[in-house]
Jmol script that loads the backbone (N, CA, C; Angstrom):
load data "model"
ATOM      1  N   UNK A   1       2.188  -5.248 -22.801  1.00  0.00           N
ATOM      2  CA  UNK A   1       2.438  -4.439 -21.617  1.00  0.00           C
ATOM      3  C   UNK A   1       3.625  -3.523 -21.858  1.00  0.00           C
ATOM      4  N   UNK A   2       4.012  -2.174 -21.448  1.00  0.00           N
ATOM      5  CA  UNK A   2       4.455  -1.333 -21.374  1.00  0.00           C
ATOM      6  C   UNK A   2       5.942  -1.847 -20.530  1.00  0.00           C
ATOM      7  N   UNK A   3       7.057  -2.051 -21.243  1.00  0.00           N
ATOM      8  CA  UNK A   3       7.964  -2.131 -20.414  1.00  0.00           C
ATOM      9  C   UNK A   3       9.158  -0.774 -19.909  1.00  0.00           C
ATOM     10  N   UNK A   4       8.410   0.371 -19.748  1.00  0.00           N
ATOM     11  CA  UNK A   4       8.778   1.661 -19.312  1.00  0.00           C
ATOM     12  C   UNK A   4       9.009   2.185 -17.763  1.00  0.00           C
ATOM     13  N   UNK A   5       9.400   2.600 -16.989  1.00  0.00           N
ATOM     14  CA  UNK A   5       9.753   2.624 -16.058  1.00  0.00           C
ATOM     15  C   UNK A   5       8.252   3.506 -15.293  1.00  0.00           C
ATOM     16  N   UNK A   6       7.402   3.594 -14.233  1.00  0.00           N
ATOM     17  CA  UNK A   6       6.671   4.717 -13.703  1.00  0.00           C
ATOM     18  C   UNK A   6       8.374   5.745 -13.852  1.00  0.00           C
ATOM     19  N   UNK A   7       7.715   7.281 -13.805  1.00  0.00           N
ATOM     20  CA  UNK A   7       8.396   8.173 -13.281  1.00  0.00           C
ATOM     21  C   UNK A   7       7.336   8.673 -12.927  1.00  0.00           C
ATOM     22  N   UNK A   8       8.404   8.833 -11.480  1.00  0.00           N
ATOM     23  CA  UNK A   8       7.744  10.023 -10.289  1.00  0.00           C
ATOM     24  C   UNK A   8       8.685  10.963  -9.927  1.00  0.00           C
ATOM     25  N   UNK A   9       7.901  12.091  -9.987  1.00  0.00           N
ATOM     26  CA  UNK A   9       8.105  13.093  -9.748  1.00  0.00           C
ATOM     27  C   UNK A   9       8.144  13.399  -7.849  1.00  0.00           C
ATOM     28  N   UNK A  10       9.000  13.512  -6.798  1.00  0.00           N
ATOM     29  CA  UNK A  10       9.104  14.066  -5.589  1.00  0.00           C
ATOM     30  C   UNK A  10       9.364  14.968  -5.171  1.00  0.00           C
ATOM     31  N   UNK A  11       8.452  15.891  -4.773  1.00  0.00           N
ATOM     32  CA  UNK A  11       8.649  17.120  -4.282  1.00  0.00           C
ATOM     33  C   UNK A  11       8.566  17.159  -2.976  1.00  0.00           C
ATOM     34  N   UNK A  12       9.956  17.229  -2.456  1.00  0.00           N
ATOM     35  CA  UNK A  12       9.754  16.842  -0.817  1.00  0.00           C
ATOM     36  C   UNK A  12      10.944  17.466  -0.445  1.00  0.00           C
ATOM     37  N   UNK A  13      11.276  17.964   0.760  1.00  0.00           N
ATOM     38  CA  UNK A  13      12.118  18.952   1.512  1.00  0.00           C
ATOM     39  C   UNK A  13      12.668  17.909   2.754  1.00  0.00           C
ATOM     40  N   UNK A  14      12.206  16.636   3.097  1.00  0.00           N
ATOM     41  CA  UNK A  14      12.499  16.358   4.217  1.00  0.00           C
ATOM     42  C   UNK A  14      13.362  14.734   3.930  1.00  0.00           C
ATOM     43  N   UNK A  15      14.252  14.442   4.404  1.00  0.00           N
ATOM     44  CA  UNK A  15      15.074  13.569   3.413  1.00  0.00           C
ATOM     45  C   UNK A  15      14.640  12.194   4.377  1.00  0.00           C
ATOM     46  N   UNK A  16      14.258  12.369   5.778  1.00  0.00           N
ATOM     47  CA  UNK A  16      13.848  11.140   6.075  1.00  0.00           C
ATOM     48  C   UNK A  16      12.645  10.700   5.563  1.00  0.00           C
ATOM     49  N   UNK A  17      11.723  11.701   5.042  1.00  0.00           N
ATOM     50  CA  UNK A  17      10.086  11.223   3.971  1.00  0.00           C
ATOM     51  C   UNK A  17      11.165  10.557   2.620  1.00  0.00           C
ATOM     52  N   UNK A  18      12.211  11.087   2.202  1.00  0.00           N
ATOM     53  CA  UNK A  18      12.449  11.013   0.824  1.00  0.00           C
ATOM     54  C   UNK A  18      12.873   9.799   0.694  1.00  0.00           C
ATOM     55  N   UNK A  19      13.873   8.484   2.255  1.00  0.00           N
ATOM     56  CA  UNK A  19      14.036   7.908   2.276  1.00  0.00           C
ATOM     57  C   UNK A  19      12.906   6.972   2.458  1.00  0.00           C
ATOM     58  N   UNK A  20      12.380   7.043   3.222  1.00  0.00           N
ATOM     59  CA  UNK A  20      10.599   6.510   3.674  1.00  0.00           C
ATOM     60  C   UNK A  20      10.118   5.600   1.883  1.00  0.00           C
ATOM     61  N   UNK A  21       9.937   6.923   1.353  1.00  0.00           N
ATOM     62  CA  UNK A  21       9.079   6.818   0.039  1.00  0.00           C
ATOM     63  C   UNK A  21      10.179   6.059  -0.930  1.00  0.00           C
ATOM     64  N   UNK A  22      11.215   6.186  -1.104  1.00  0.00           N
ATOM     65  CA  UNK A  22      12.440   5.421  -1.603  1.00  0.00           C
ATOM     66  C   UNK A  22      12.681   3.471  -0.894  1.00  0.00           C
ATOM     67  N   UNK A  23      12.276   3.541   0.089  1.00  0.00           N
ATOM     68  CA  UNK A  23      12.140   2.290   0.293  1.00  0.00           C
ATOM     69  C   UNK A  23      10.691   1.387   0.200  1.00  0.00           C
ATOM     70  N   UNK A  24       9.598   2.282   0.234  1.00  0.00           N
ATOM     71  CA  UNK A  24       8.245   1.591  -0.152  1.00  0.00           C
ATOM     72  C   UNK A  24       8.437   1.344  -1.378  1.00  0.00           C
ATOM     73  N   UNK A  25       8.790   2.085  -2.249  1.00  0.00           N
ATOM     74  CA  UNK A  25       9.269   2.070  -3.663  1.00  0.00           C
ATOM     75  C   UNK A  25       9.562   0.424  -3.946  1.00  0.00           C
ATOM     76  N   UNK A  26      10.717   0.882  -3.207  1.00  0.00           N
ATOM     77  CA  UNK A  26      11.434  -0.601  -3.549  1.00  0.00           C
ATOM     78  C   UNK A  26      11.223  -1.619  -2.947  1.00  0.00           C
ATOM     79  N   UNK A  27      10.365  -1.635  -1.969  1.00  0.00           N
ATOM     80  CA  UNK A  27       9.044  -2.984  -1.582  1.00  0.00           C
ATOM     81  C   UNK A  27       8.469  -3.442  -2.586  1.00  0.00           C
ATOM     82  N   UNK A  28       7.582  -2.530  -2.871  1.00  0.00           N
ATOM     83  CA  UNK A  28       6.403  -2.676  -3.926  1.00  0.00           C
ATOM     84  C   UNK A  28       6.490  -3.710  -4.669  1.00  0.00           C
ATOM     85  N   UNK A  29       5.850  -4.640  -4.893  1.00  0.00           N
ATOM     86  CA  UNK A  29       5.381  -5.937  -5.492  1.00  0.00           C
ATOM     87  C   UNK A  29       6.566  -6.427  -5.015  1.00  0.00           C
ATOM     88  N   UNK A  30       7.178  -6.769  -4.267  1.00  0.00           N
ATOM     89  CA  UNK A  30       8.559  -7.899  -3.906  1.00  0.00           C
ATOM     90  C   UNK A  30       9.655  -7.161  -4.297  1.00  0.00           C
ATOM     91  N   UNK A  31       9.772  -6.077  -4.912  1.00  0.00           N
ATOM     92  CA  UNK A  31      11.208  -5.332  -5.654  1.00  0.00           C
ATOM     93  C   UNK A  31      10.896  -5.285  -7.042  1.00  0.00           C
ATOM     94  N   UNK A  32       9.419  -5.817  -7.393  1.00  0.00           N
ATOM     95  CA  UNK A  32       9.795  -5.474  -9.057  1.00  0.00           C
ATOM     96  C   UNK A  32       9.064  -4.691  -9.994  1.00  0.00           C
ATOM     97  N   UNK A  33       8.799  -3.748  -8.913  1.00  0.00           N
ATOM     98  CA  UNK A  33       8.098  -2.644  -9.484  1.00  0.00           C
ATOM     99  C   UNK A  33       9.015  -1.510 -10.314  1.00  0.00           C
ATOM    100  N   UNK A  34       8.866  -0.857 -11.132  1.00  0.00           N
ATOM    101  CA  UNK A  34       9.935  -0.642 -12.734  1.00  0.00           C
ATOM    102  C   UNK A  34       9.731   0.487 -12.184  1.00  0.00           C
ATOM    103  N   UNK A  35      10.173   1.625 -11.277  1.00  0.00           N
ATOM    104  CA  UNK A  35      10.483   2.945 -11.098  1.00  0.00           C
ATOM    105  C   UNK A  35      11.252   4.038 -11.176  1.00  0.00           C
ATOM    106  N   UNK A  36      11.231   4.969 -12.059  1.00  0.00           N
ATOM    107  CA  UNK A  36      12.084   6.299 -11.803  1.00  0.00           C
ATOM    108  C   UNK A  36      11.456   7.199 -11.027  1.00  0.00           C
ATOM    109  N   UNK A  37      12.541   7.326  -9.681  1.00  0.00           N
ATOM    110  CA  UNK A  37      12.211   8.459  -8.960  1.00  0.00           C
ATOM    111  C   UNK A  37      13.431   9.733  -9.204  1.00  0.00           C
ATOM    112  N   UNK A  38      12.714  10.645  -9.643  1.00  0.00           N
ATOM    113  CA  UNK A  38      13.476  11.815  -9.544  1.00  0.00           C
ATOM    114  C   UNK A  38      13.021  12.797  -8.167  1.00  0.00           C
ATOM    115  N   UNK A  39      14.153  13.496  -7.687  1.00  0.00           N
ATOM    116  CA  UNK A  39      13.513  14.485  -6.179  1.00  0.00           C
ATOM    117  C   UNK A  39      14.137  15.500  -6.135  1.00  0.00           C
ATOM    118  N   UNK A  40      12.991  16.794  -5.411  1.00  0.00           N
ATOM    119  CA  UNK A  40      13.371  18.087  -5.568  1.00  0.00           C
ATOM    120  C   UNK A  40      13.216  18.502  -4.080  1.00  0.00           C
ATOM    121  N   UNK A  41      13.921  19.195  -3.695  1.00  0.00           N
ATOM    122  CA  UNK A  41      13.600  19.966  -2.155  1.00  0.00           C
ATOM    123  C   UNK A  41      12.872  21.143  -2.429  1.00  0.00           C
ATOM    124  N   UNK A  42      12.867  21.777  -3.056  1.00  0.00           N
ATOM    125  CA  UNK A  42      12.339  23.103  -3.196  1.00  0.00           C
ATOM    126  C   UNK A  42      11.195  22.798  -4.705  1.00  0.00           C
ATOM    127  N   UNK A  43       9.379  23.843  -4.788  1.00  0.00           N
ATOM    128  CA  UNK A  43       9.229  23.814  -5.543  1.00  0.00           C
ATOM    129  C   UNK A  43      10.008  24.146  -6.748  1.00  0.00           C
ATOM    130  N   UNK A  44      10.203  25.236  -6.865  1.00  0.00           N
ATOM    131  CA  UNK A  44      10.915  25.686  -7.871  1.00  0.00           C
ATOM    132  C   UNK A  44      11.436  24.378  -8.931  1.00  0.00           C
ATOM    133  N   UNK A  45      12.663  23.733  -8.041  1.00  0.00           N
ATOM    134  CA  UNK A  45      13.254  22.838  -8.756  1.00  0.00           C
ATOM    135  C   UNK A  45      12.378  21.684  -9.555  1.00  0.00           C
ATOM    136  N   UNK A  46      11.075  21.053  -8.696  1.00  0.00           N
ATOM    137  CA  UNK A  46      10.344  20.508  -9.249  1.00  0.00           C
ATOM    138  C   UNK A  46       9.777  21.018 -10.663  1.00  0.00           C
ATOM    139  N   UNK A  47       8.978  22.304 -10.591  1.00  0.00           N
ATOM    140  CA  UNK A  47       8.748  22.749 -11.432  1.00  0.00           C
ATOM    141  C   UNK A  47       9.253  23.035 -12.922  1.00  0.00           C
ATOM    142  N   UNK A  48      10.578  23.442 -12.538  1.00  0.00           N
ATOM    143  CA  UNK A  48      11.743  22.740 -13.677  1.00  0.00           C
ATOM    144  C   UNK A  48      11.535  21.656 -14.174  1.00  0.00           C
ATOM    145  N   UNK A  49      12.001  20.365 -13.526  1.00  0.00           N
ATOM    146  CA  UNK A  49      12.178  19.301 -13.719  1.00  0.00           C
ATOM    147  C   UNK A  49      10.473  18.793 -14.492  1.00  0.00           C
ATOM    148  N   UNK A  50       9.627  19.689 -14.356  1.00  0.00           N
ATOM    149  CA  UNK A  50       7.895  19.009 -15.225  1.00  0.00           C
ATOM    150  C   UNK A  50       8.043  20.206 -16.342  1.00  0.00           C
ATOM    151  N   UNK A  51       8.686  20.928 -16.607  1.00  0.00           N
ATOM    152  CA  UNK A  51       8.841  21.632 -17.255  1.00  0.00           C
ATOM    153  C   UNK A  51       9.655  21.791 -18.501  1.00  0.00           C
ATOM    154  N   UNK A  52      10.835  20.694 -18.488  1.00  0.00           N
ATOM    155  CA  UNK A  52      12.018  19.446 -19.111  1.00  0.00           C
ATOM    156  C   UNK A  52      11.592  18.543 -19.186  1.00  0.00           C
ATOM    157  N   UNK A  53      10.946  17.573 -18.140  1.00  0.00           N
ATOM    158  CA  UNK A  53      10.730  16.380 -18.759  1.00  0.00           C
ATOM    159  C   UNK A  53       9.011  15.656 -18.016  1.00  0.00           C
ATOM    160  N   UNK A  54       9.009  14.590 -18.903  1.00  0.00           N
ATOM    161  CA  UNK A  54       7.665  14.081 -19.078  1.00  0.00           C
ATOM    162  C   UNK A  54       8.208  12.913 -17.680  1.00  0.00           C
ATOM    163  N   UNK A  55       6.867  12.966 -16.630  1.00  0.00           N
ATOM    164  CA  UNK A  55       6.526  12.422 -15.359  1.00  0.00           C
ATOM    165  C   UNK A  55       5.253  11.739 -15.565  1.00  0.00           C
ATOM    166  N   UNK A  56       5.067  10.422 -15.247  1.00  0.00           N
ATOM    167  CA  UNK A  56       3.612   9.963 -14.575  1.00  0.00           C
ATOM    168  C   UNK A  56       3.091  10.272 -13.347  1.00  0.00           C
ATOM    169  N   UNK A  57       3.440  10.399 -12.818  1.00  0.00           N
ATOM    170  CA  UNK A  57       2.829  11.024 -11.399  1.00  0.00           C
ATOM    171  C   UNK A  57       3.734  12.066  -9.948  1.00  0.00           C
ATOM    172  N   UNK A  58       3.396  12.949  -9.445  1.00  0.00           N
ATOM    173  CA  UNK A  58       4.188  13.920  -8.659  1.00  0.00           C
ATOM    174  C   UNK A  58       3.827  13.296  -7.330  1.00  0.00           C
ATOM    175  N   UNK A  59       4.631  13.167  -6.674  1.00  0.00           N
ATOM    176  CA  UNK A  59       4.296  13.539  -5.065  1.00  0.00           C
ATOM    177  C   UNK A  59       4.625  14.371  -4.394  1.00  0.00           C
ATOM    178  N   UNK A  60       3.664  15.246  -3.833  1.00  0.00           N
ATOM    179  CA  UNK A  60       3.906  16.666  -3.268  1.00  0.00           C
ATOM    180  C   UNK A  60       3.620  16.664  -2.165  1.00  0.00           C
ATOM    181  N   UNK A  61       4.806  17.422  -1.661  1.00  0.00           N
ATOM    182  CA  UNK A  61       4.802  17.822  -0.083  1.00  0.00           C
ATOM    183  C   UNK A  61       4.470  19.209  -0.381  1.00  0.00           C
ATOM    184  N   UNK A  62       3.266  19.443   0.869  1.00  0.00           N
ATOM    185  CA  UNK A  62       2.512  21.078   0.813  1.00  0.00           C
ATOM    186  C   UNK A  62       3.624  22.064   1.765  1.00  0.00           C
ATOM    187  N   UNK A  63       4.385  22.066   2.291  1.00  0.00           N
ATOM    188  CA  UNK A  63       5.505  22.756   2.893  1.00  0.00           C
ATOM    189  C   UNK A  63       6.602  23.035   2.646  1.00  0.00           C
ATOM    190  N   UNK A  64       7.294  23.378   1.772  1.00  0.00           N
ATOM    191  CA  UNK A  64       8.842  23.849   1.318  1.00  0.00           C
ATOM    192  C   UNK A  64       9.112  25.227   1.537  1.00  0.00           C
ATOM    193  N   UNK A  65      10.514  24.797   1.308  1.00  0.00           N
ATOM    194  CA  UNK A  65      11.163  25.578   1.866  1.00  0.00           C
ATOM    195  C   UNK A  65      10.921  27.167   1.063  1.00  0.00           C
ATOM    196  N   UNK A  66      10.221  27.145  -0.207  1.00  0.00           N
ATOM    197  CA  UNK A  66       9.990  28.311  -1.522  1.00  0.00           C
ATOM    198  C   UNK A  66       8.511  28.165  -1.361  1.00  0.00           C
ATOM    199  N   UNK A  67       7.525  27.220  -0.999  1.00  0.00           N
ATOM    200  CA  UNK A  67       6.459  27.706  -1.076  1.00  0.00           C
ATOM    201  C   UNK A  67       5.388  26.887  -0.113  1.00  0.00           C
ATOM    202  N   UNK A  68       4.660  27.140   0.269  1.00  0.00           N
ATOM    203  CA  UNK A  68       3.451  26.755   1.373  1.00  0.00           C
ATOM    204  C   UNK A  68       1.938  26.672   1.445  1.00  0.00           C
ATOM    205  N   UNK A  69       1.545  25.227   1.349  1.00  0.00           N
ATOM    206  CA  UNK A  69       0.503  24.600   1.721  1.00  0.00           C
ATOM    207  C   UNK A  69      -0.707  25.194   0.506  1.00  0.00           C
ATOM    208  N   UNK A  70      -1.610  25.418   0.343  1.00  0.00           N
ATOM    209  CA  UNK A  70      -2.221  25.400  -1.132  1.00  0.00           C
ATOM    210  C   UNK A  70      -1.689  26.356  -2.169  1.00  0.00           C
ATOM    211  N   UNK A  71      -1.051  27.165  -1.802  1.00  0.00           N
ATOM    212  CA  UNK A  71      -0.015  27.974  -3.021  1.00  0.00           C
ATOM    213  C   UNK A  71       0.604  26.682  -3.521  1.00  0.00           C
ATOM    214  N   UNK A  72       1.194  25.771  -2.717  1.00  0.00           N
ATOM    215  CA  UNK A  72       2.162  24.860  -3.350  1.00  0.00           C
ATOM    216  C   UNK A  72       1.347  24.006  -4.194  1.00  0.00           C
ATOM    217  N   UNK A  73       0.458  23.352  -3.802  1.00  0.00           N
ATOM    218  CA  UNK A  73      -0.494  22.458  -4.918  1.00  0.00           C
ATOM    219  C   UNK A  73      -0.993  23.366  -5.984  1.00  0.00           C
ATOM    220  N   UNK A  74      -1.245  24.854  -6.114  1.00  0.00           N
ATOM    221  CA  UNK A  74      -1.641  25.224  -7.202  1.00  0.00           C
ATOM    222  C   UNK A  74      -0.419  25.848  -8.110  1.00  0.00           C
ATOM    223  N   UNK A  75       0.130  25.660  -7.539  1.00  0.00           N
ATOM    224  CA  UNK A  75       1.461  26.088  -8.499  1.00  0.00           C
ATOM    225  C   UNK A  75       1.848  25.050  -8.944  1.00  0.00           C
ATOM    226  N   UNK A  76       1.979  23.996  -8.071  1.00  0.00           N
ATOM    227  CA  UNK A  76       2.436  22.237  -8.990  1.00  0.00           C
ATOM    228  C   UNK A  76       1.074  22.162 -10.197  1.00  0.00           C
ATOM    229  N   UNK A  77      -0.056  21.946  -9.512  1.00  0.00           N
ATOM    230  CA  UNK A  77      -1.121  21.889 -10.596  1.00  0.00           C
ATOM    231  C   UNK A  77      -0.974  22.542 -11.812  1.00  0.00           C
ATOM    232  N   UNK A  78      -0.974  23.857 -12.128  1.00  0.00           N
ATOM    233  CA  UNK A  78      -0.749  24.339 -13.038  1.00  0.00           C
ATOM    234  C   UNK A  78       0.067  24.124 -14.258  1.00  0.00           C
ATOM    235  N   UNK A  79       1.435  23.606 -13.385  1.00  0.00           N
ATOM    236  CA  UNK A  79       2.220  23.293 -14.486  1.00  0.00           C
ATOM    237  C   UNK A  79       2.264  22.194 -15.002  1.00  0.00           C
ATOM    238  N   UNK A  80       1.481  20.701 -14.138  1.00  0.00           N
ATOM    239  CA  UNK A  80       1.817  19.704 -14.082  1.00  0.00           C
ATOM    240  C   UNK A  80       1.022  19.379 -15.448  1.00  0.00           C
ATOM    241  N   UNK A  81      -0.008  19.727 -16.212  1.00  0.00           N
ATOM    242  CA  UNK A  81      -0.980  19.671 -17.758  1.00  0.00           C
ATOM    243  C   UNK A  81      -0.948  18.487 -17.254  1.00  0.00           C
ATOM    244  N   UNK A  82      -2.285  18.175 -16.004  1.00  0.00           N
ATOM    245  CA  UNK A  82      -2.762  16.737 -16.111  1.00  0.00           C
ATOM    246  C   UNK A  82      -1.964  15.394 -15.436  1.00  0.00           C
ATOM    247  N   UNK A  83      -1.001  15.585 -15.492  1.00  0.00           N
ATOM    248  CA  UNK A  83      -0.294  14.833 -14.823  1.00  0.00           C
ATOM    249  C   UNK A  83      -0.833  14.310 -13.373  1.00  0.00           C
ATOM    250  N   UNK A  84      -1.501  13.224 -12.781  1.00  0.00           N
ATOM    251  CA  UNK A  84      -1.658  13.327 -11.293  1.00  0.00           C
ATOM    252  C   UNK A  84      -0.838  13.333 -10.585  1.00  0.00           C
ATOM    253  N   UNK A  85      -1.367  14.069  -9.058  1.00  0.00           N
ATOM    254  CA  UNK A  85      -0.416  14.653  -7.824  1.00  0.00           C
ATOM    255  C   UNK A  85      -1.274  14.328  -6.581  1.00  0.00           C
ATOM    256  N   UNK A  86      -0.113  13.449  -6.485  1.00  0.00           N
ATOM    257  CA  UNK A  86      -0.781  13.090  -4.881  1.00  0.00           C
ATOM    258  C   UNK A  86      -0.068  13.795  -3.706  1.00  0.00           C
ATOM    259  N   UNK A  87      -0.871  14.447  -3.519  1.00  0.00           N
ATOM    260  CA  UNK A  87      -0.361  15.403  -1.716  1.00  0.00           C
ATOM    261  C   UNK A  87       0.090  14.833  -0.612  1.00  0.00           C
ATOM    262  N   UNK A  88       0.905  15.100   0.080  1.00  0.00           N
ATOM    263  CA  UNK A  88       1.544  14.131   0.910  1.00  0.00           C
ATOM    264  C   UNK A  88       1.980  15.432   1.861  1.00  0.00           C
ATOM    265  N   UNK A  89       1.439  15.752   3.522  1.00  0.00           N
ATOM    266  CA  UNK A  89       1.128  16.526   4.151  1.00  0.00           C
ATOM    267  C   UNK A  89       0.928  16.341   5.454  1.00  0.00           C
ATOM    268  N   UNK A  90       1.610  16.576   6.960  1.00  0.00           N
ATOM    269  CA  UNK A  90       1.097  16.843   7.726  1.00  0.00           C
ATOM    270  C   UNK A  90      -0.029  17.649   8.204  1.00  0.00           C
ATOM    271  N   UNK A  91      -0.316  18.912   7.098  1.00  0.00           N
ATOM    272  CA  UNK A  91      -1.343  19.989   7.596  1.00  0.00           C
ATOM    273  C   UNK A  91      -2.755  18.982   7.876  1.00  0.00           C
ATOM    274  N   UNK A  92      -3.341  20.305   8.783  1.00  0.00           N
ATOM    275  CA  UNK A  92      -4.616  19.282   9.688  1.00  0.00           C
ATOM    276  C   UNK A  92      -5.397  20.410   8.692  1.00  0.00           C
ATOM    277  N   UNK A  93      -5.698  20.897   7.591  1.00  0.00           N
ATOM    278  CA  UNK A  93      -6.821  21.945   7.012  1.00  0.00           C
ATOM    279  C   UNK A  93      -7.478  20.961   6.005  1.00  0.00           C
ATOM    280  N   UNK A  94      -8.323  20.580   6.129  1.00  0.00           N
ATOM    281  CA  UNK A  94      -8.636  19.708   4.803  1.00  0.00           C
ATOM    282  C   UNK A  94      -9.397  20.364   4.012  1.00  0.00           C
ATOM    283  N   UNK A  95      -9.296  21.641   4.062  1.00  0.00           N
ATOM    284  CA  UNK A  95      -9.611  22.207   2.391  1.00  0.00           C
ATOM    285  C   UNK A  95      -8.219  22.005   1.528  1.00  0.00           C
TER     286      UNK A  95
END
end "model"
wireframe off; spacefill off
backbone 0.3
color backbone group
């Protein structure tokens, strides 16, 4: 077994989601789930940060403060080469 940490990638603007997702985190299996979370408020910064370094998985918020709702997933997509991204979204459009 892989004794490496997940890294996730958070792309989120809203710091009570950032806390939210920071404490499920550290639920997860009783506390002993092996996680790096790194977090960005703005795409941009995310984009950097997959652009420097190697992530297992993104969580993206479709609303920031630099970019909005499927612009934002195709601009994460693009850069992310495969990486999965799970969307994380109030919008009611389910395209």
């Amino acid at each position: 077994m892989d004794d490496k940490p997940i890294k996730i990638l958070l792309i989120e603007d809203s710091l009570f989601s950032i806390r939210h997702i920071q404490n499920m985190l550290a639920e997860a299996k009783g506390g002993q789930l092996d996680v790096e979370l790194k977090c960005a408020d703005r795409l941009s910064v995310g984009l950097e940060h997959l652009a420097e370094n190697g992530v297992d998985v993104v969580l993206l918020d479709l609303t920031l403060p630099d970019s909005h709702e499927l612009d934002t997933f195709t601009k994460a997509y693009a850069q992310a080469d495969g990486v999965p991204i799970v969307v994380m979204s109030g919008i009611e459009d389910e395209t």
